[in-house]
N, C-alpha and C positions, 0 to 999 in steps of 0.2 A: 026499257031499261029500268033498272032497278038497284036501290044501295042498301049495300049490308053492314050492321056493325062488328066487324069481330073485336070483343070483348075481353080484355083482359082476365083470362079465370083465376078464382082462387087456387095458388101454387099451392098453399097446405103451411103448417106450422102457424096457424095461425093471423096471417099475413093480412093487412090488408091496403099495402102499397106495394108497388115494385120497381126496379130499377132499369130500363135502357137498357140492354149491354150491346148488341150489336142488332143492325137489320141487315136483310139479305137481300131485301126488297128497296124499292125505290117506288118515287110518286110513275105514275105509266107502266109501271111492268106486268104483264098480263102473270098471274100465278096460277097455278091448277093447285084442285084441293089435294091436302094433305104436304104440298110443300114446304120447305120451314121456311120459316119470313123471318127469325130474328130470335133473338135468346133474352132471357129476362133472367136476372139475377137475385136469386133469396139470399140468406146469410150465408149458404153454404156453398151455393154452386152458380152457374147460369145454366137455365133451364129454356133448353130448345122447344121453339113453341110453332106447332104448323097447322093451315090454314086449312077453317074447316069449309070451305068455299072457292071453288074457280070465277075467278074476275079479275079485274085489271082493281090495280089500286088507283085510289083518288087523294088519300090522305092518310099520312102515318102522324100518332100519337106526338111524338117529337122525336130529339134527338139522343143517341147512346148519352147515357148521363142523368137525362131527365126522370122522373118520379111520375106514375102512373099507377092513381088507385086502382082498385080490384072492382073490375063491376064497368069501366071505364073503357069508350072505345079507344081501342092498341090501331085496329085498323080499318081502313073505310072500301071497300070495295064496290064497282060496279058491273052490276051483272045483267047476263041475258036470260029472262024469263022469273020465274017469283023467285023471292028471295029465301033462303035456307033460316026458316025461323026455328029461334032455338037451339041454330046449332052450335057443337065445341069443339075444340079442338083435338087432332084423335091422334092418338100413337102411329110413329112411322109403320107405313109395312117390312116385317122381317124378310130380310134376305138370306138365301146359304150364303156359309164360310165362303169366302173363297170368292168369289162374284165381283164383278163389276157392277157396281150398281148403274141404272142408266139417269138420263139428264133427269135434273129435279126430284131424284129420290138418294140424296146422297148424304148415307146417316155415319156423321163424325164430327169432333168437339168441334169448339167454337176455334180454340187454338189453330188447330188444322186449317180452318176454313179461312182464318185472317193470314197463316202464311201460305196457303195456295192464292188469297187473290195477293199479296204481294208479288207474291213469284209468279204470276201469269200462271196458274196449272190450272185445267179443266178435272173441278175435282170425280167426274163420273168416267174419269179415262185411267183413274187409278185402282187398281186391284187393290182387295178390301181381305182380309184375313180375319177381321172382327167378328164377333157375333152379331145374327141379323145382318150380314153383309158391312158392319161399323169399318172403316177408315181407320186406324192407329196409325198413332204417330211416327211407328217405324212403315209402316205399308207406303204412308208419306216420302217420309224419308230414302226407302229404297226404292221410288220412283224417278225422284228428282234424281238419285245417283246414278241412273240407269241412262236418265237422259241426256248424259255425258255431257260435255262440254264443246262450244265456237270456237274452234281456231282464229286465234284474235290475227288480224293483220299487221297489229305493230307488237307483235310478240319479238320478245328480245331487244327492242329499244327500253333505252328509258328518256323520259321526260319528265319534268322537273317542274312543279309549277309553284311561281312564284304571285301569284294571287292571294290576297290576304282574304281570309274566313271571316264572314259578317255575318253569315245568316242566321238564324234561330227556329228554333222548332218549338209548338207550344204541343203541351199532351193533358189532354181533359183528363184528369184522374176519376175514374169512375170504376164501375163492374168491380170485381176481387179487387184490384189496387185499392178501390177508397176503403171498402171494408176490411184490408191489411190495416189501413190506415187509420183509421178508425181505432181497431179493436189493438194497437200495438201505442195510441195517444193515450187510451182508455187507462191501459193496464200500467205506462207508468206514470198517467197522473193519478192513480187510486192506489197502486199497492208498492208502497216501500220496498222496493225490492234489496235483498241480503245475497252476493255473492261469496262465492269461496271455489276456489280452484284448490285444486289438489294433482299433485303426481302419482301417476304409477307406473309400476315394473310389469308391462305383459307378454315379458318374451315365454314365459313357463307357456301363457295362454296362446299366444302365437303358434306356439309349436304344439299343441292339442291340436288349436284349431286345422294346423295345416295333415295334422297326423288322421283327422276327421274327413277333411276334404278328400282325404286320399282313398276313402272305401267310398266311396260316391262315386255310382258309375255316371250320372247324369248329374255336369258342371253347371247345371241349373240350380239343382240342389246345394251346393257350397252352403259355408256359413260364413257371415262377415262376422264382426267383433259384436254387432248388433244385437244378436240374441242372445249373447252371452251377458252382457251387459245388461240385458231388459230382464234375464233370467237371476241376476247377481241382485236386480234392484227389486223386485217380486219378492226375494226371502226378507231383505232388508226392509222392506216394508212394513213386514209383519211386527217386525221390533219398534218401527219409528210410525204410524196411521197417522198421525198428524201430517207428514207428508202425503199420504193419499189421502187427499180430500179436496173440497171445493168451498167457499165462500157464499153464501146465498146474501146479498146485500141487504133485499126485498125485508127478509125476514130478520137476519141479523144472526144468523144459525152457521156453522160449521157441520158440513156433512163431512164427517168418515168413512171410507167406503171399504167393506174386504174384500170385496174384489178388484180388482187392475184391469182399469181399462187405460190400455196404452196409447195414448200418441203419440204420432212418429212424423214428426214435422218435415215435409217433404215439398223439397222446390218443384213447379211445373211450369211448363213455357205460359201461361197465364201467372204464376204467382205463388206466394208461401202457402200451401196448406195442412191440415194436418187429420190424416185419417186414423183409425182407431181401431186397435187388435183387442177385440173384444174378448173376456175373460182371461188373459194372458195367465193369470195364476194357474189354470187349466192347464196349459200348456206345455207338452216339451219343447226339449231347443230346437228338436227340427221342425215340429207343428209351428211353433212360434217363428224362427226365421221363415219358414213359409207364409203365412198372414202377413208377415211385412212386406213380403215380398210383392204379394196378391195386392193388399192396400194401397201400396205408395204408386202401384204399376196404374191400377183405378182410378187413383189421384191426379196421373198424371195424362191418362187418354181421357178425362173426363166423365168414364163410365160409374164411379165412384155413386153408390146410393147415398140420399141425406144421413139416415143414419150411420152409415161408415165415415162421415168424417163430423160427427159432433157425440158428445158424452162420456171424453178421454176424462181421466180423472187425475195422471199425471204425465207426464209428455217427456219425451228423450229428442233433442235436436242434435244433428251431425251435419256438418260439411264435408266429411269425407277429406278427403286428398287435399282441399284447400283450410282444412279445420283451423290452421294457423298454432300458433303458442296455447293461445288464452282468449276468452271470451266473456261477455258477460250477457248471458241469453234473456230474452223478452218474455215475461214469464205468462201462459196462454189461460187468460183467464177464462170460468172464474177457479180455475184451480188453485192451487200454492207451491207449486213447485215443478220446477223445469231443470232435467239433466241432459249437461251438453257434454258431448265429444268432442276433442279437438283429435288434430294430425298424431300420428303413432310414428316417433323418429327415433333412429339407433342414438344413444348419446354414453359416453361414458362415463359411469358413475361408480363410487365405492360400492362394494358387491362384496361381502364377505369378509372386509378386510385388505380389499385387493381392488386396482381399478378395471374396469372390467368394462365390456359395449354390450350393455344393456336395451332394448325395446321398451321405451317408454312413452308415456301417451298424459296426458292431461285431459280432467276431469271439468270443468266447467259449468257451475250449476248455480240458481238462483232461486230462493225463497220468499214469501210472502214473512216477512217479518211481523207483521201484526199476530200474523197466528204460528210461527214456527222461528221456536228462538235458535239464536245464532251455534248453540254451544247441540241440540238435538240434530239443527243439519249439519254439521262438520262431523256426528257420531256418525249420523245414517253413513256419508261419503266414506270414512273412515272403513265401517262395515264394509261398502262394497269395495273398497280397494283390497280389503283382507281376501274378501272369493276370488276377486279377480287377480291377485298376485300368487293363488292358492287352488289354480279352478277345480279342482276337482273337488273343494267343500261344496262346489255350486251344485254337484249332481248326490251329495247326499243325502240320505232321506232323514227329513225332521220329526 
């Protein structure tokens, strides 16, 4: 017998600690190589890490939460015959589309994996549509639906319980959570944030947009309000650059940037993150509704490269359907400037002269006041209410 150390490698970006996020593994569990044992989280992501060794474990680093340098045994194995010196850890093997992957080779996010072992599902029994054979989270999702449902035995009763609620649940904040948390303390204990909401009228846009969706033979393609608005903020940018830009603390420098790198603040069953349509100035509105669509989908199965969600220069948040009235958004540093969407409701408003049931929607945005005065963001917002109660200034050429 013989023990190996597998070694936390250097993740990249410079790293040189990492964080816990989950193991897959336990003290006794025999693993074969190339397994995943557990996911370690950089600023961006958690990054599935598998074993470059078959052996039973003897000893893990610690627990999800804990901090583990680089260089550092992650985990201690013991095996039969010499030990695998020098080795690393090595990329899953790809599978076809389409495939069941079999026991212990089963490549999908960390998300997936904490709600199959909540729900009891053996995740190698579920059909995989991903690339390399990956798991998404609908492949998930429309396995458990399949699996129907127990006819309960006291279906159609009810009972009533009159038991009072004591109990408590503690939850270690760690993985994405601490660094939401982290980087959302960061930003407003450092930057004075300047809100200003605004109304507008987008039923003109509405009815483009619906008049658009309609030569689309594939409902995939649709456009939400999304692109239009990312497309309305790209020309208005050109006029206000101070909005596009980022903060350098280090140095004490204001970078302006002409090109728009977008982010698109996007919830995932893990947590807020925010990936990035790269060159968006580039872009038409169907290219660009596309990229969103690509991005936030990567964001939310996990497959999302480092680079696709860091190096946004200014950021668009939406709640969609629950946007509410009003908002005042967290602005993702080290940018200056964050445009939020709220809900799009019929309401009636003067219209001409005349009261009329107008589509209107609220604009909810927040600035870096140190470097972008009050009276420059309310122009930008201003601007883009003009395209957007006007869309067709948005597709003319400047």
């Amino acid at each position: 017998m013989s023990e190996f150390q597998f070694k936390l490698p250097d993740l990249g970006e410079g790293m040189v600690e990492s964080e816990i996020g989950e193991w897959f593994i336990k003290v006794g569990d025999q693993v074969a190589e190339e397994d995943v044992v557990g996911t370690m989280m950089t600023d961006k992501a958690a990054v599935e890490l598998s074993s470059p060794v078959s052996g039973k474990v003897v000893k893990l680093a610690g627990e999800p939460g804990d901090i583990v340098a680089v260089g550092s045994a992650l985990v201690v194995f013991e095996m039969d015959g010499a030990t695998a010196v020098g080795a690393a850890p090595t990329p899953r093997p790809s599978e076809p589309a389409g495939t069941t992957p079999t026991a212990r080779r089963v490549v999908t996010s960390p998300a997936v994996r904490r709600r199959a072992k909540e729900s009891g599902v053996d995740l190698s029994a579920v059909p995989s549509t991903g690339p390399g054979g990956r798991i998404l989270r609908q492949d998930f999702d429309s396995y458990i639906g399949n699996l129907g449902s127990t006819p309960n035995k006291n279906q159609g009763r009810t009972e009533v319980s009159r038991a009072l609620a004591t109990g408590t649940k503690e939850i270690k904040v760690i993985g994405l959570r601490r660094i939401i948390a982290e980087r959302m303390t960061a930003s407003k204990r450092e930057i004075p944030h300047f809100s200003y909401i605004e109304e507008i009228d987008i039923t003109e846009l509405e009815s483009l947009r619906k008049h658009l969706n309609s030569k689309k033979e594939n409902p995939a393609d649709r456009l939400t309000i999304l692109p239009f608005l990312g497309s309305a903020l790209i020309r208005a940018l050109r006029e206000f650059p101070q909005c596009n830009a980022m903060y350098e603390k280090e140095r004490n420098v204001i970078i302006q940037h002409e090109a728009v790198h977008l982010g698109v603040a996007t919830q995932t069953p893990d947590g807020l993150k925010v990936p990035v349509v790269r060159h968006a100035e580039a872009r038409s509105i169907d290219e660009l509704a596309a990229e969103i669509r690509r991005v936030s989908a990567a964001a939310r199965d996990n497959s999302a490269k480092k680079n696709e969600l860091s190096g946004s220069t200014i950021t668009i948040t939406s709640l969609g359907k629950l946007g509410g009235i009003a908002s005042t958004p967290v602005i993702n540093m080290p940018e200056v400037s964050i445009i939020g969407v709220n809900r799009a409701v019929e309401r009636p408003v003067v219209f001409n002269g005349q009261i009329a049931v107008r589509l209107m929607m609220n604009l909810s945005s927040s600035f870096d006041h140190r470097f972008v005065d009050g009276y420059d963001a309310a122009a930008m917002i201003q601007r883009i209410k003009e395209m957007l109660e006007h869309p067709a200034t948005i597709f003319l050429p400047e």
